[in-house]
N, C-alpha and C positions, 0 to 999 in steps of 0.2 A: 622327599617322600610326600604322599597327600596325607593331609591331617582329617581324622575323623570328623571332624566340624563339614569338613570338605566333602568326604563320603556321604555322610547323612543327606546333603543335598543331591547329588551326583554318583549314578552307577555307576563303576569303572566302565559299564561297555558304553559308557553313553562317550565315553572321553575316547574311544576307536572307534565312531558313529561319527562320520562327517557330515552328516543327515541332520542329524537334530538342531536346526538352526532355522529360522524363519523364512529362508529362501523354499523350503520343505514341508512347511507347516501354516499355517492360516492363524493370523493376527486374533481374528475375531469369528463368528459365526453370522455376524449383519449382512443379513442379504439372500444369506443359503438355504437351502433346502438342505432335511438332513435324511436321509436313508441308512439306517439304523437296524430296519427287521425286517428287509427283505433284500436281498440280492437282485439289482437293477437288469441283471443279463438269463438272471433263470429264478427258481422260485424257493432256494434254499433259504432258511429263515435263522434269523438270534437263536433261536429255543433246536436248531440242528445242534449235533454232537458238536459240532467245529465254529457256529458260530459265523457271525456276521465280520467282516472287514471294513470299517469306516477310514475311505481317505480322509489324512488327517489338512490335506491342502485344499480340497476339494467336496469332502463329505459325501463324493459316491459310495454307494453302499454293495459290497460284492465279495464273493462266497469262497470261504479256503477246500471246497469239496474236488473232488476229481477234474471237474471243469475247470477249476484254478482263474476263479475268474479276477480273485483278488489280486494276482501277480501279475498276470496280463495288464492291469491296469496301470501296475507300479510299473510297469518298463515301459509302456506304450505313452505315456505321460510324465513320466519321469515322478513320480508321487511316492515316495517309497515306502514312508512313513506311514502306520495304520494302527487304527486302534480298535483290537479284535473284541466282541460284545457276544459274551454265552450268557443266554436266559434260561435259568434253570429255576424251577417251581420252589417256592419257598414254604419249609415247614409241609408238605404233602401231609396228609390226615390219612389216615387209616381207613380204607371205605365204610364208607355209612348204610343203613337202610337208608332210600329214598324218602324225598319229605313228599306227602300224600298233596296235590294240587288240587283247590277247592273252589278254585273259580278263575274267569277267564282275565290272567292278570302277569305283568312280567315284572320282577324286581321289588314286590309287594308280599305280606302277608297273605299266604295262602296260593300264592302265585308261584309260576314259575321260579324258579331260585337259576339266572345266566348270567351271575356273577362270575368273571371270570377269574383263572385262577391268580395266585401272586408271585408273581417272578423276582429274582435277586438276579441282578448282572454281576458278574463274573469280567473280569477287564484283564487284558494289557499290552503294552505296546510292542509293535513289532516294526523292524526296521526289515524289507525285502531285500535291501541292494545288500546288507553285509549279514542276513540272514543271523540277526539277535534281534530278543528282547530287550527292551530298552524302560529303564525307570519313569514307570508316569508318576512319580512326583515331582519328576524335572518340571520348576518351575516354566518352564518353556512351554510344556502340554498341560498341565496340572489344571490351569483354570478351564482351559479348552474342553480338555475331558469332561469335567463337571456339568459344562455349559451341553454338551452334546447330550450327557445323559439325563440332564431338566428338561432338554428340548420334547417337542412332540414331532416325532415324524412322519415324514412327506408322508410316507403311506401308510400311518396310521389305522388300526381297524377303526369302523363305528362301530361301538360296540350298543347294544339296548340297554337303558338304563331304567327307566319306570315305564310303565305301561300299563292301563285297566280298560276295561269295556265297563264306560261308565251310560247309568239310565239316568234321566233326568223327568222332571215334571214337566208333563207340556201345559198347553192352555186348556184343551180338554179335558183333562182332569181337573187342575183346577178352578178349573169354572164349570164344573159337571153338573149339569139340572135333573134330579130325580125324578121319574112319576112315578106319584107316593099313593094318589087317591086312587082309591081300588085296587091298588096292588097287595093280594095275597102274602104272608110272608111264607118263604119258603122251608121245606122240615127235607130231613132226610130222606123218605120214600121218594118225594120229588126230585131230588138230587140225584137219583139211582143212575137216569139214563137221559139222552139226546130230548129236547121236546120233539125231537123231528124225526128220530130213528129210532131203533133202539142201542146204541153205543152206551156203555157206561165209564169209559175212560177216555182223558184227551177232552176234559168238558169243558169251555168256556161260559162264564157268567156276564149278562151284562146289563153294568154299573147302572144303566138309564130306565132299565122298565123289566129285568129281571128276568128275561128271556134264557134258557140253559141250550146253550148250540156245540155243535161239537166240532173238532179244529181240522184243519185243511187237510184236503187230500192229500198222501204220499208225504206231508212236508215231516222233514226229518225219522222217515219210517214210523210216527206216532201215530197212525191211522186217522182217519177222517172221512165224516164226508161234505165239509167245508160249510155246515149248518151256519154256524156262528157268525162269518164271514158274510153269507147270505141272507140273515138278519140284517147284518147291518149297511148293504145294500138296499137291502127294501124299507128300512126305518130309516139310516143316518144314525144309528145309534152308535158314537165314536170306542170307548171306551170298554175291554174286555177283563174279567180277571179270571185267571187258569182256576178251576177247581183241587181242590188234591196239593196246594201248593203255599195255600193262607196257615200261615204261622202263628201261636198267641203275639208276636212281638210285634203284629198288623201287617207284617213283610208276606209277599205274593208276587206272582209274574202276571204280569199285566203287559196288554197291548191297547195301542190304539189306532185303529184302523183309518183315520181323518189324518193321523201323522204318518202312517205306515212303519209304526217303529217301535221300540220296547217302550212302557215309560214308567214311571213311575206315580202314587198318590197318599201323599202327605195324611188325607183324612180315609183313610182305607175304610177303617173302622168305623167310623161315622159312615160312609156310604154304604157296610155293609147291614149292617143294624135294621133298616129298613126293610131288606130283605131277608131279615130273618136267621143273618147269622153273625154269632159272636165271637171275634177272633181268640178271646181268652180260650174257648170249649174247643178250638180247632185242631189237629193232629196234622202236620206235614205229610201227605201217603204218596204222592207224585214227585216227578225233578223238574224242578223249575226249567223253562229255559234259557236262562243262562247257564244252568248245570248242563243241558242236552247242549246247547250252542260250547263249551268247556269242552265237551268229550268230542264233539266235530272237530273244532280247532285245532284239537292238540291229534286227531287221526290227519285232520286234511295235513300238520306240517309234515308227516311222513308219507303224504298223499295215500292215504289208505283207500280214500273214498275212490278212486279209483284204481287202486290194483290190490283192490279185493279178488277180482275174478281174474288174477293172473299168476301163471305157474310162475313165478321171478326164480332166475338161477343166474347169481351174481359171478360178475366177468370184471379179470384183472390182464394188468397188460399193456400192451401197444396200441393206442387209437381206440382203448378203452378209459380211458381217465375221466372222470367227474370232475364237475368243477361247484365249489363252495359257493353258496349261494352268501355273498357277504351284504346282505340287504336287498331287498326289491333288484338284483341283478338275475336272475334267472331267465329272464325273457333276453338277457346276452348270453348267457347257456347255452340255449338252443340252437341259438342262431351260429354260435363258434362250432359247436357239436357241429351240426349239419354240414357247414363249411368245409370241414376238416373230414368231411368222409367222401372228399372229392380228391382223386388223386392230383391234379391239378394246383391244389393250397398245399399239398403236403409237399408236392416236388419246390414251387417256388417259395417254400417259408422254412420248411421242415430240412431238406436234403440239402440248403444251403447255410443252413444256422450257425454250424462254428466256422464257416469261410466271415462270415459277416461281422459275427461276432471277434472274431479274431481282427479282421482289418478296421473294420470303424473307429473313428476316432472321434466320433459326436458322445457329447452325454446322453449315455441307456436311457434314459426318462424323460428325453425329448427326440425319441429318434423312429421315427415311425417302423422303420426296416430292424431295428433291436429291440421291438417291443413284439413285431410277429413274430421275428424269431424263436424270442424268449417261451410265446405262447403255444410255436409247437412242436418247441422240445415240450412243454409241459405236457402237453396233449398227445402226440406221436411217440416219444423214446420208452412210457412204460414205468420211466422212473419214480412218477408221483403214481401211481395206478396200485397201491399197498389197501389192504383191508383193517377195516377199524369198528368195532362196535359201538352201536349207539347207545348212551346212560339212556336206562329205562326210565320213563317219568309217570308214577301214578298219579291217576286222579280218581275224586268220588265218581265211583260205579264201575270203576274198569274189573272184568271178570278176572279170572285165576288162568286162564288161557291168555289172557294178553300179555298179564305178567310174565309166564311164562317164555312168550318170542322174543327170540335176538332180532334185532336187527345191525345188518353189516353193512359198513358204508364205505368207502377208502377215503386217503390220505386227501387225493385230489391236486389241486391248485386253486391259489387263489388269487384272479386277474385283477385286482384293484390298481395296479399301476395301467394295466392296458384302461379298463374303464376311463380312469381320469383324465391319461393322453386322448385316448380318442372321442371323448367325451366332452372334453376341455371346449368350453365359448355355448355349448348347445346347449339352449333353454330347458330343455328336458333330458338330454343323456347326461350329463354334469350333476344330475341330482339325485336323490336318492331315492324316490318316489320309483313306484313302478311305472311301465311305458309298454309300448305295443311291441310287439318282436317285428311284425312286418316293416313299421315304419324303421327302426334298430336295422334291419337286412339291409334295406335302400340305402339310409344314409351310410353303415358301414362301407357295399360297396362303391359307396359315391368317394367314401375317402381313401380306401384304395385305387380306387382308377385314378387319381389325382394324383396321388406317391408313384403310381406306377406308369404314369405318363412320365413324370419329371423323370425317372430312376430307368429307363425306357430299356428295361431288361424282358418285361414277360408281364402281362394283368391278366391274372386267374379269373379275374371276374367276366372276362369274355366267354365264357362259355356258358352262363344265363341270358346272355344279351341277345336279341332279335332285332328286327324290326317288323314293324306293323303299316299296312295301312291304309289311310283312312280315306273312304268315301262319303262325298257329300252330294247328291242327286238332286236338283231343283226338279218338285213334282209339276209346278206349270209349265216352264219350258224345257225342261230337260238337260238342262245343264247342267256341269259335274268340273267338282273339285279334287283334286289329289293332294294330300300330302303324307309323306312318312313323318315317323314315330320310332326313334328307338327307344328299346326298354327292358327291365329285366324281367317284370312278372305281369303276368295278366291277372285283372278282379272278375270274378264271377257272381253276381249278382243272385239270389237264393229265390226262384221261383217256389211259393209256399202255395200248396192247395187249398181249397175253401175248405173250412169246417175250425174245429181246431187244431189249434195248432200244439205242439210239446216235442220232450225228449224221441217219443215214440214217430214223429213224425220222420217217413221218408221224402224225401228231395230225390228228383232223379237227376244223376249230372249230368246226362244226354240232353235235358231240359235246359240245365244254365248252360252249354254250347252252342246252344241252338238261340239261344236269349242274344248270348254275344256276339253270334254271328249276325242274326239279323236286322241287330241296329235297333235306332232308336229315331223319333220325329222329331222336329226341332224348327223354328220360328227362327229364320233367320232372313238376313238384306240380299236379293240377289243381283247380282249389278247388271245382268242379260235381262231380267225382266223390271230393273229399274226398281224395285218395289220389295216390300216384305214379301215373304212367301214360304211354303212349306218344304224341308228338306228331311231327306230321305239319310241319314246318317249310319254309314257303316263301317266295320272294321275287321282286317284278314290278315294274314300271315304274309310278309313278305318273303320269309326262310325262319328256317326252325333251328333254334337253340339246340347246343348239347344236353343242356339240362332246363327243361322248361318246369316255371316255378307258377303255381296256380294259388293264389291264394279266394278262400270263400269268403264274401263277405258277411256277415254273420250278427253285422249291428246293422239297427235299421233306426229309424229315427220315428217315434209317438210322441206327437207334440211338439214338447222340448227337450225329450229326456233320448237318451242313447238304450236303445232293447237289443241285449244281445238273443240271438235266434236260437233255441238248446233242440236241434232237428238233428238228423241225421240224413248225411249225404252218402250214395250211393257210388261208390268210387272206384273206378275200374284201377283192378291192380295188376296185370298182366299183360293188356294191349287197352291202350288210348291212340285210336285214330283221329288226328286232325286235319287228315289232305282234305275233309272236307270243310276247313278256315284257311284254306291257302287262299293267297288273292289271286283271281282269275286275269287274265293278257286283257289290256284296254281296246277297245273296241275301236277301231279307226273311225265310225262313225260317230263316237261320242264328241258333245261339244264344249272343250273345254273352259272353264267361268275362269274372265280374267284373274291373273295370279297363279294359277294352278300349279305348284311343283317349283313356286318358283324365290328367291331369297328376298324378292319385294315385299312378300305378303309377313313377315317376320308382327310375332305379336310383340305388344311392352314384358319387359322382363317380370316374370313372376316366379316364385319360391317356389319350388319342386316339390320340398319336401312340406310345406304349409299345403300345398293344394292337393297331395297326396292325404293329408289328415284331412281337408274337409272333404274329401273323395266318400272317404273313409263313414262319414256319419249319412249319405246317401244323396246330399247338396250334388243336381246335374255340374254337368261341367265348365257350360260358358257362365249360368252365375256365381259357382266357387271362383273362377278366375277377377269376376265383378269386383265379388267382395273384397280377395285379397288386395286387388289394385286401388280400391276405394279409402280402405284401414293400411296403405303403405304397406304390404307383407309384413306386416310385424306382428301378428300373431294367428295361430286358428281360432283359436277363441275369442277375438276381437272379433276375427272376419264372420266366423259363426254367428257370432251375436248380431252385426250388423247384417248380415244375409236376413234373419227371420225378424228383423224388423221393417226390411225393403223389400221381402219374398215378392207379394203383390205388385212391386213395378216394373212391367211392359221391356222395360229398356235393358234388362236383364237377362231377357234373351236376344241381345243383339251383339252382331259381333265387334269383338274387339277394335276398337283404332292402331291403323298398322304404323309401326313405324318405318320410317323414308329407308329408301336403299341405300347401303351404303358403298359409292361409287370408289373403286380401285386406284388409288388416287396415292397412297402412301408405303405400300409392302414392297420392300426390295427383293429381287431374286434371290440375295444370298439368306435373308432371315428365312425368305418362305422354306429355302432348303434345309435350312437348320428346323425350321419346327415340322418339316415334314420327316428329321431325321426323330423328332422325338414324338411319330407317331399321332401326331395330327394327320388330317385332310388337307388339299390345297386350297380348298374353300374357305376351312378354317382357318389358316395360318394367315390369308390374305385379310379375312373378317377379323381376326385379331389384331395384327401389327395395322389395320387401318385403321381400328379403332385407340391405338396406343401409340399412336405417332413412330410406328416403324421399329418397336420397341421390344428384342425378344422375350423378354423377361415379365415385364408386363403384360403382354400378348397372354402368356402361358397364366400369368395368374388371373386376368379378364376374360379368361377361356373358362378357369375351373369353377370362377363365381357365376358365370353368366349360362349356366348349362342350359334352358328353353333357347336364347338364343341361339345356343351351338346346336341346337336339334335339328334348328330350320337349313343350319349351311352343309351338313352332313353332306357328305358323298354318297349316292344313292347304290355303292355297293358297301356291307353291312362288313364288318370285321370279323363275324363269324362266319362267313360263307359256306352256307349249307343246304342251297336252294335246291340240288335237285336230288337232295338224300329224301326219301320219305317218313315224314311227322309223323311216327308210331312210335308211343312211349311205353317206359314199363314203371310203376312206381319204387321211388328208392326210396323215399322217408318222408315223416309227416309232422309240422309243430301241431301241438294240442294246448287253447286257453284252458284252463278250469278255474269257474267261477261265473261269475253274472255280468262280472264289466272286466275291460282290456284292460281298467286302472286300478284294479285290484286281481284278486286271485293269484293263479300260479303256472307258468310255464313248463312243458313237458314235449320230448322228444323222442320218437324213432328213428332206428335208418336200418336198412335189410342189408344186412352183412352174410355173404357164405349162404344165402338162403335161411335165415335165421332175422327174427326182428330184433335189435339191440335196445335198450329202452333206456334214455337219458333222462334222469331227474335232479338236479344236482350232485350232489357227488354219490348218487344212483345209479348202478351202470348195470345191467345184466340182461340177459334176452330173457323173453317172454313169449309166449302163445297167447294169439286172440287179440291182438291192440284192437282197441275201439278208433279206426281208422274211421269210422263215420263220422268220428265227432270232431276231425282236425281240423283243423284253421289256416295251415300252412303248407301244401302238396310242396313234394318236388319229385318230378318224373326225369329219367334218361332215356335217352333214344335206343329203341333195340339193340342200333346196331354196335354202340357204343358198352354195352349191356358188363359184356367182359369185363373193360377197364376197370369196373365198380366193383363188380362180386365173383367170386371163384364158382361159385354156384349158381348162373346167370339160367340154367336150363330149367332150373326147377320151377313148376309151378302150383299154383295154389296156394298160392301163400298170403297166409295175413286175414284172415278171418273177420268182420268187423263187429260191432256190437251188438245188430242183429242178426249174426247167425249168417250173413251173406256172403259169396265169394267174389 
């Protein structure tokens, strides 16, 4: 018999377990990734009813839910062995009143309280091949387990841990110079109202000579008519303090305008004395602003500021799923959103997902084609698309009607493993910072069409793609250059009228069409007239996309600083005619300028996506490409920098040094047929293996790093081919920044479903009437005649209202 000694170590089922032995199991965890709370193939979590399944040889992490992704693994790798992990809330508390938030602050006193909650794991072991439980205190697993549940995993949330919106002292304050002589002190009649108006709230004092002016227009609906501000214009007087908001304890909202920023001052009370008032005698009767910037803050995280004026009626479901904004990722939100409301992404990701998932045999978490998939089951099946209420959070001054609103939000998904993969190596998508959605579009579909060359089944991303192109007109002798351009989206440059400019300002987009079409001048070499000279630069449609993506450019550059534009564009939502940017048939009499059209004139290689960001800040195009070549493409911001310190030199608009042809000298027959079997050009395949010594492998990966170069060897018939459909669009959907820069604020999406607008905010899903489609950042139109494909209700029109009232 076995002796209880024996027992105590060892389950009976462990000793019918031929499993449990180290051929099965994993020595150590040195080296591994652990996936612990989330499921690598879909987005069930530890805190589900059923819990996570950790291979105990491998430490993939995958889900016992109907998908059954954890047995699949066990038979498909032979890993049988798994150690199942339910997080279940520890000690739950009894709901609370909410704690009242007193200022703009997270993890602090008075602050937000996003502690999260406290979970206990719940454990134990499972063996698949002889379907038992099996003893984890078998010294065999026992330390393993431990070791797994101290770990931090792969895909660990970040979670916020302290945060405050802190003011500090600048030099203006303290180093503030009063004028004392002849200065009045001030009493309360004086105080009553504006020196300038008559306003009597909203009144700023200032520190330096005692002027009473009253605060900006419109800013924060505090009324104004920017007296204060305009003081200090015509004096330099830096330093403001809010009226209504001096405390006895010397505390006050203070600005200063030399800083452009809140600040604070040490000797309040001292500088206020002079003028006549004594912070002991003071009574608080105004909200500071940091109290008024606390109630924005916490409305903009529900983005109230802008859908206030919208009827929202929240939508569950299929290809209505939100996605959890798991830090500064929102501006991937949108951009997944929009994707996915192309049938095109849903057939290659969505309608193949458990064929993939079922045969693959790569690890989920390094597999580019199981990490789409995983994304639209999340997004297309419905499964995560559940509704959830949001904990209400008061703060000082919210009325009894805010209190009163639910807000409903759903379950969602949450893409931190896609983020990280596709993210992984990128100076900017790899981190947690916020980033631009347009630049997020390009490079997303730059790493699709890579996966989906290699994988040479079908790249959804063809149906943005175009070509364009380009004319360059020598105005002395008349010489002229061609070349194409493929591409996914075109920038519209924002013609602004004289006067001022603001929110209320219309843009016509007939205007920025007409801007694009007609080109730009340009200071370049001509080699017909031997000499610099002027050229006539333009650019046309060589065939029209299924889905053409128009993004507005919206920052401009003053100075040194980036201004984003807060105008409103006039946006045709029903028919966009472009036949009139089609490029017109070359003229037999035109006189070609050496190179023309041809793989000679090939520039040095330069970063796509770095020259798309200084695009982006309004740097012309032959000297963003300067800069980048100058500072090694290794950063925009490097190249940025050294651009506005070279602006002034001459040689900045010349053109580039071409480099030498490269003569046909190495590509064998049989590779070029292999890489034309995986959807290269025969251009390319030869410009490849000549440059990789005949090499298909290399070829394919010199292909996807060197994408400028591949532009130039293109086949001049386009993979879209849709030249003689006509370029009439109808608008599907629109990204929207909100805020003042791309590197902060927040991301926000529509797409017009069924004749109806759907509106993506995070795990915000529901339709609305009236989107302020003037104010988007990110167009995307389909072609008439494709119309169907998208919406069941393709005939309707009128739709989509924008913010001024226009159709």
């Amino acid at each position: 018999g076995i002796n209880a000694e024996y027992m105590g170590i060892f389950n009976i089922k462990d000793m019918t377990c031929p499993h449990m032995t180290s051929a099965y199991i994993a020595s150590s965890m040195a080296g591994k990734m652990v996936y612990k709370d989330e499921c690598t193939k879909c987005f069930a979590t530890d805190k589900d009813e059923l819990g996570i399944d950790v291979c105990l040889k491998c430490f993939n992490g995958a889900c016992c839910t109907k998908l059954a992704h954890s047995e699949l693994h066990a038979s498909k790798h032979s890993h049988p062995i798994v150690l199942n992990i339910r997080s279940i809330v520890k000690n739950p508390e009894v709901s609370k009143e909410p704690v009242v938030v007193s200022k703009v602050a997270v993890g602090k006193e008075g602050g937000i309280d996003f502690q999260a909650e406290e979970y206990e794991s719940i454990t134990r072991v499972h063996c698949y091949a002889c379907k038992v439980d099996l003893d984890k205190t078998n010294p065999i697993v026992k330390s393993l387990i431990e070791s797994i549940l101290l770990s931090h995993s792969a895909i660990e949330a970040s979670k916020i841990e302290e945060w405050e919106h802190e003011f500090k002292e600048c030099q203006h304050t303290s180093k503030l110079v009063q004028i004392t002589e002849g200065l009045k002190p001030l009493d309360t009649t004086t105080l009553a109202h504006c020196n300038d108006c008559e306003l009597s709230s909203n009144l700023w004092l200032c520190l330096t000579c005692g002027h009473l002016g009253c605060g900006r227009e419109g800013y924060q609906n505090t009324g104004g008519h920017s007296h204060a501000i305009k003081h200090n214009q015509t004096t330099g007087h830096p330093v403001v303090v809010k009226m209504g908001t001096i405390t006895p304890e010397g505390k006050a909202s203070l600005y200063c305008y030399a800083c452009d920023n809140d600040t604070l001052d040490s000797r309040l009370s001292a500088h206020l004395l002079p003028l006549g008032i004594n912070v002991k005698t003071q009574v608080k009767t105004e909200k500071s602003m940091a109290e008024l910037e606390l109630a924005l803050n916490l409305a903009f995280s529900l983005s109230q500021v802008y859908e206030q004026n919208l009827k929202f009626v929240p939508l569950y479901g299929p290809s209505c799923t939100g996605i959890e904004n798991i830090g500064n990722t929102c501006y991937i939100a949108v951009v997944l959103q929009l994707l996915f409301s192309f049938p095109e992404f849903v057939t290659r990701y969505y309608d193949t997902t458990m064929k993939h998932l079922m045969e693959c045999s790569r690890a989920p978490a390094d597999c580019f084609h199981c990490q789409m998939a995983k994304l639209a089951y999340g997004l297309c099946s419905g499964e995560y698309s559940k509704p959830k209420k949001h904990k209400i959070i008061l703060y000082e001054g919210i009325t009894e009607e805010e209190k009163k609103k639910e807000h409903f939000y759903q379950e969602g998904i949450r893409p931190r493993m896609f983020k990280t993969f596709i993210g992984k190596g990128h100076p900017d998508f790899s981190t947690s910072q916020q980033q631009d959605s347009l630049l997020y579009f390009a490079y997303l579909l730059d790493k699709i069409e890579k996966a989906e060359k290699i994988a040479n089944v079908g790249d959804p991303t063809q149906l943005f793609r175009f070509k364009s192109e380009n004319k360059l007109k020598c105005m002395n002798c008349g010489g002229v250059k061609y070349t194409e351009q493929e591409q996914p989206v075109i920038r519209l440059h924002l013609p602004l009228p004289a006067g001022k400019v603001d929110e209320n300002t219309v843009v016509d987009f007939g205007k920025c069409l007409e801007n694009y079409s007609k080109g730009e001048v340009v200071d370049l070499f001509c080699p017909r007239c031997n000499k610099g000279s002027t050229f006539l630069k333009t650019q046309n449609f060589l065939n029209f996309p299924k889905v053409l993506v128009i993004a507005a450019n919206r920052e401009i550059v003053e100075g040194l600083l980036l201004k984003k534009l807060m105008v409103q564009l006039d946006i045709p939502i029903d028919k966009l005619d472009l036949e009139p940017l089609r490029a017109a048939p070359h003229s037999p009499s035109e006189v070609l300028l050496e190179g023309s059209g041809s793989a000679k004139d090939m520039e040095p290689e330069i970063n796509v996506q770095l020259l798309n960001e200084l695009l982006q800040t309004g740097i012309p195009e032959l000297p963003a490409k300067h800069a980048l070549l100058r500072t090694g493409n290794s950063s925009s911001e490097v190249a940025i920098s050294w651009y506005f310190e070279h602006m002034s030199d001459p040689s900045l608009n010349q053109p580039l040094q071409k480099v030498k042809k490269v003569e046909k000298n190495g590509a064998s027959e049989e590779n070029i047929a292999q890489m034309i079997d995986f959807g290269y050009s025969r251009e390319q395949a030869v410009f490849g293996l000549n440059n990789t010594e005949n090499n298909v492998e290399r070829a394919i990966d010199y292909l996807c790093n060197h994408p400028v170069v591949v532009e130039e060897v293109k086949q001049s018939a386009p993979v879209n081919v849709q030249d003689k459909q006509p370029g009439i669009y109808r608008l599907h959907g629109f990204i929207t920044h909100l805020g003042s820069s791309a590197s902060s604020g927040h991301w926000i999406a529509h797409v017009r479903k069924d004749g109806k607008w759907v509106y993506f905010n995070d795990l915000k899903v529901g339709s609305v009437e009236n989107p302020a489609i003037s104010m988007g950042s990110i167009y995307f139109f389909i072609k008439q005649q494709d119309c169907l494909l998208y919406t069941s209700d393709a005939a309707d029109e009128g739709l989509g209202v924008d913010l001024g009232g226009r159709r």
